[in-house]
N, C-alpha and C positions, 0 to 999 in steps of 0.2 A: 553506474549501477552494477554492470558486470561484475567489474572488479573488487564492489565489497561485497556481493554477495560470495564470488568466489573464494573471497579469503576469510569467510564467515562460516562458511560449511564445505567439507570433504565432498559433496551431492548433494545437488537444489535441481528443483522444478517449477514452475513460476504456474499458479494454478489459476487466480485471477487477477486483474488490474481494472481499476478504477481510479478515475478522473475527482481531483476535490477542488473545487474553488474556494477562496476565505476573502474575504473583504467587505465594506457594505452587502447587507443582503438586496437593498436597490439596487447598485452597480451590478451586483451579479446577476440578480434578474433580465436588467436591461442586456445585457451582454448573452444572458440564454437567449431572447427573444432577436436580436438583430447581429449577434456576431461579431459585435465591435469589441472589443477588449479594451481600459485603458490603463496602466499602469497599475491603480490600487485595487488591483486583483488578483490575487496570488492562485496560479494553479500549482496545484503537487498532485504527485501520482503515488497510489496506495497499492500495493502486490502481497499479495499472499505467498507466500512460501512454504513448500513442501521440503523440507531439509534435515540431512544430517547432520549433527555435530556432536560429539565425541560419542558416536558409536549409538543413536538414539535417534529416532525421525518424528520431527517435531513439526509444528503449522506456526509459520509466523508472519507478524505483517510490517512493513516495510513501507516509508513513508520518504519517496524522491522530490524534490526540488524539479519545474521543469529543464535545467538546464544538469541531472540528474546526480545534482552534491543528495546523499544520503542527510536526513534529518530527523528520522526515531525508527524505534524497531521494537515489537512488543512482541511476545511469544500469546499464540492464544491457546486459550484453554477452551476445550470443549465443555459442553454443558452434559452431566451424567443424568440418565434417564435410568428408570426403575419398569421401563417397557423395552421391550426386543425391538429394533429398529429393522424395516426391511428394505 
């Protein structure tokens, strides 16, 4: 994970991370309630990123592998409001 984010931005900050399981949504339930894991459950970890690249600090999100091969990366875009945010 280090190593592509570092060679993806001059400056990163890692601002949140969350947990995503994919597979049946029974298997995943059973596995929230009792902690067993089995195979056809895929966890990946989602991080937000606060980063520079080529001279501009952008928000993006980041989608790891648990064993942390990179697998997407999306820039997000905020949503513009017509009200003053405090």
């Amino acid at each position: 994970m280090e190593t592509q984010l570092g060679s993806d931005f001059a400056s990163f900050k890692i601002g949140q991370v969350q947990v995503q399981y994919s597979g049946d949504p029974g298997l995943i339930r059973d596995y929230i309630l009792t902690g067993i894991a089995g195979d056809q459950i895929q966890t990946l970890y989602e991080l937000v990123i606060d980063g520079t690249l080529g001279g501009q600090r952008n928000q993006w999100e980041y989608t790891f592998t648990a064993s942390g091969a990179f697998t997407k990366r999306e820039k997000i875009i905020g949503r513009s409001t017509d009200n003053l945010e405090f």
